[in-house]
C-alpha positions as a Markdown table, in Angstrom:
| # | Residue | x | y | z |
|---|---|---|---|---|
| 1 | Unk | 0.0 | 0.0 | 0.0 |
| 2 | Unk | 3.0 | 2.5 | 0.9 |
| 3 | Unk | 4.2 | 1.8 | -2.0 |
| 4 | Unk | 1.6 | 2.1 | -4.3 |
| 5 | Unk | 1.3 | 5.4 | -2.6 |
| 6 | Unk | 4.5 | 6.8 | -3.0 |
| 7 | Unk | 4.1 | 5.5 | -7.0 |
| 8 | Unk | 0.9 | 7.5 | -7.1 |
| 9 | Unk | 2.5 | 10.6 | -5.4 |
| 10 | Unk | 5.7 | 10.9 | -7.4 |
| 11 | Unk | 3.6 | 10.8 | -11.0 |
| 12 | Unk | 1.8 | 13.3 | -9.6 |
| 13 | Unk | 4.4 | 15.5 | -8.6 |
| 14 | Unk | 5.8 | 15.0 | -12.3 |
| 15 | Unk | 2.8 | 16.1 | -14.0 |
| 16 | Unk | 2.8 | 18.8 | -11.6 |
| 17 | Unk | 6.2 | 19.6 | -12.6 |
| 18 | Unk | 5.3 | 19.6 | -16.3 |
| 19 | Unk | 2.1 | 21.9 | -16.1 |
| 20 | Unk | 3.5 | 24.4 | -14.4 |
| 21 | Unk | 7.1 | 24.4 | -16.7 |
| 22 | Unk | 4.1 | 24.7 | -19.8 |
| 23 | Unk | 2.3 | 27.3 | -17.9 |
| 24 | Unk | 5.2 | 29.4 | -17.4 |
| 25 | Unk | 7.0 | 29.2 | -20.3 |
| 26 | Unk | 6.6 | 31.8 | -23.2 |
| 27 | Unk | 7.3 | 29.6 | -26.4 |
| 28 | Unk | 5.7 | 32.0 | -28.9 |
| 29 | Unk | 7.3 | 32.7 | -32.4 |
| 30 | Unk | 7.6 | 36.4 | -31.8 |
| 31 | Unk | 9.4 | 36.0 | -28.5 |
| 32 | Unk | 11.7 | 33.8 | -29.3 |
| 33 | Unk | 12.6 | 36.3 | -32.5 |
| 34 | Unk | 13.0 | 39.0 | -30.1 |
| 35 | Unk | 15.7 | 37.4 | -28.7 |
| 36 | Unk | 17.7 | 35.8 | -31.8 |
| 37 | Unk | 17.7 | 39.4 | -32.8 |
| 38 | Unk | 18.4 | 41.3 | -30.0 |
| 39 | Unk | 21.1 | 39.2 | -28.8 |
| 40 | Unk | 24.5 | 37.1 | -29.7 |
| 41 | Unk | 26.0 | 34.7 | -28.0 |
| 42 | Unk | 29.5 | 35.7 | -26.4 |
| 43 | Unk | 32.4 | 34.9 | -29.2 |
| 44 | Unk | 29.7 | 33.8 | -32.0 |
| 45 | Unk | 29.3 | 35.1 | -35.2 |
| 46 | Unk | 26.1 | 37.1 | -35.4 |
| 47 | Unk | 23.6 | 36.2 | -38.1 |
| 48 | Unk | 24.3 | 36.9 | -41.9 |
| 49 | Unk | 22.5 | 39.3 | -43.2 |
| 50 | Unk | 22.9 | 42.2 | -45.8 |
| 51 | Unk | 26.1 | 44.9 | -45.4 |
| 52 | Unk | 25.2 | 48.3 | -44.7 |
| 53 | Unk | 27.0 | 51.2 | -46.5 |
| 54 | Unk | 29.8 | 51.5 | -43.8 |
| 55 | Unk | 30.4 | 48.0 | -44.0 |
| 56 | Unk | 30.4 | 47.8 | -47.8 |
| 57 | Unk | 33.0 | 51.0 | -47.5 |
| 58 | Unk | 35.0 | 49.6 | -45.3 |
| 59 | Unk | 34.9 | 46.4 | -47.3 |
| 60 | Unk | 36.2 | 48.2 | -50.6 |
| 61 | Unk | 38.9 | 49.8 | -48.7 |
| 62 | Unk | 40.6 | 46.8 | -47.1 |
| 63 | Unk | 39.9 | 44.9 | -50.4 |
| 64 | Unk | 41.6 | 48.0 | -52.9 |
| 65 | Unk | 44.5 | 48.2 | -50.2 |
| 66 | Unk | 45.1 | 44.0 | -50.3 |
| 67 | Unk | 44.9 | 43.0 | -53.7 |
| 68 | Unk | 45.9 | 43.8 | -56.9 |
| 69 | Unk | 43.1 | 44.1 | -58.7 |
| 70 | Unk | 42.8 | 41.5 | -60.9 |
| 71 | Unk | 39.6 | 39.8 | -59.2 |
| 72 | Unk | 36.9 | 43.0 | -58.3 |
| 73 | Unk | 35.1 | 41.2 | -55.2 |
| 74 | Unk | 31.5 | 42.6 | -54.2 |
| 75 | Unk | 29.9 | 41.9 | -50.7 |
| 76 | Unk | 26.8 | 39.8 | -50.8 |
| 77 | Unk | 26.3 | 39.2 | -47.0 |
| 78 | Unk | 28.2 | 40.0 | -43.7 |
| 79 | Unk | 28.3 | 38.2 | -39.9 |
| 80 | Unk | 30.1 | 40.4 | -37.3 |
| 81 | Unk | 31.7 | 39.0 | -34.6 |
| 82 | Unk | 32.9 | 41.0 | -31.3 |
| 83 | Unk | 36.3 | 40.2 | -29.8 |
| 84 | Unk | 39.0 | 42.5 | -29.2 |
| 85 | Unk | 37.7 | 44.7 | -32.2 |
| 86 | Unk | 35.3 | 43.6 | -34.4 |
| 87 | Unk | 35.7 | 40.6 | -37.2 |
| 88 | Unk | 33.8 | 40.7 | -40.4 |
| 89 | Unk | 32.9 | 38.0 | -42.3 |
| 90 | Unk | 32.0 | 38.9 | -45.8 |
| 91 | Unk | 30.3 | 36.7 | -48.3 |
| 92 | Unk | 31.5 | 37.9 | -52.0 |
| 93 | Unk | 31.4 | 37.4 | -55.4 |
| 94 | Unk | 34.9 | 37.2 | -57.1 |
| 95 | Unk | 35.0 | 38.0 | -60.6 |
| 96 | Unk | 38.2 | 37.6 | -62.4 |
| 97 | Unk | 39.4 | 40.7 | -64.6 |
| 98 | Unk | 41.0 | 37.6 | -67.3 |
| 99 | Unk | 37.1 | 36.8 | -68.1 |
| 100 | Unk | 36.6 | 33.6 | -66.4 |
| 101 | Unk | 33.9 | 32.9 | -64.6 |
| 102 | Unk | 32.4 | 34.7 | -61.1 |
| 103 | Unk | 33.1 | 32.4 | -57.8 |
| 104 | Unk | 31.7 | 32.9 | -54.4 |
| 105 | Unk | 34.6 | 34.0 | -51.3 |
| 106 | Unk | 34.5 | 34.2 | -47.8 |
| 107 | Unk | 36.3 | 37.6 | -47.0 |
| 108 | Unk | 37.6 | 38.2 | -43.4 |
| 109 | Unk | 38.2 | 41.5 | -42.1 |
| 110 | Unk | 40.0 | 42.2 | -38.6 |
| 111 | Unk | 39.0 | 46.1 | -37.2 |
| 112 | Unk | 41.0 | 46.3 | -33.6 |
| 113 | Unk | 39.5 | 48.6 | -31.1 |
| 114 | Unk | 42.2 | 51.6 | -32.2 |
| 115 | Unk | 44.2 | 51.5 | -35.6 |
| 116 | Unk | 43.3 | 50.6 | -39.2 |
| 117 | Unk | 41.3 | 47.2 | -40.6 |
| 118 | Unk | 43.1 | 44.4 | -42.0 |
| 119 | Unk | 42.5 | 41.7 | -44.2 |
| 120 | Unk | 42.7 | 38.6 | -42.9 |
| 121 | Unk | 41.8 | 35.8 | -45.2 |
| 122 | Unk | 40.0 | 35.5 | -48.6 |
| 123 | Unk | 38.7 | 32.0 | -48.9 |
| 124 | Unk | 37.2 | 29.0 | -51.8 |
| 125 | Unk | 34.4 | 27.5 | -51.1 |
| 126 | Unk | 36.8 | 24.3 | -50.8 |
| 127 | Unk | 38.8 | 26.1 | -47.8 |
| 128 | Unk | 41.8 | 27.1 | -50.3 |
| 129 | Unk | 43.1 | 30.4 | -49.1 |
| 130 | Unk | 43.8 | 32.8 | -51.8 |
| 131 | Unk | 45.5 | 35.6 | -49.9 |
């Protein structure tokens, strides 16, 4: 009988458990996209989304001062990330000067708290680092 009881009891409990975690939990749609956008997780890469005209500025800039112009590379998309500084991680276009065909990049951009941006990797799809 005890036992029965304390079987009884202990379901109980965990239903109780449950109802009130459903109760008390906010899992609506718009909440939840209040915080992916109003937040980013310490280190992370924030999400991609479209450059805005300082980032596509400071984009040309680095790019014009690292390369020697025989690819022209055009931001698609951009994640930030905070560290010491800021790093930017461009998706581009890549379109050769010689005529062959366009290729997609990852273009990586280091701006430290004080001093100028600088380029820090230009990447294939494949991983192959053309810098």
């Amino acid at each position: 009988m005890k036992k029965s009881l304390l079987i009884t009891l202990s379901f109980c409990a965990i239903i109780m458990l449950l109802l009130i975690g459903c109760a008390t939990g906010d899992t609506s749609t718009e909440a939840s996209q209040d915080v992916s956008e109003d937040t980013q997780i310490a280190g992370g890469f924030a999400d991609l989304r479209e450059p805005d005209a300082a980032e596509i500025a400071l984009f040309e800039s680095v790019i014009a001062n690292n390369t020697d112009g025989t690819v022209l590379y055009t931001p698609e998309l951009v994640q930030t990330q905070v560290v010491a500084g800021l790093n930017y991680s461009f998706t581009a276009t890549a379109n050769p000067q010689d005529g062959s065909a366009s290729y997609e990049v990852l273009v990586v951009i280091y701006q430290p708290l004080t001093g100028d941006p600088e380029l820090t990797d230009i990447t294939l799809p494949d991983g192959t680092s053309v810098k």
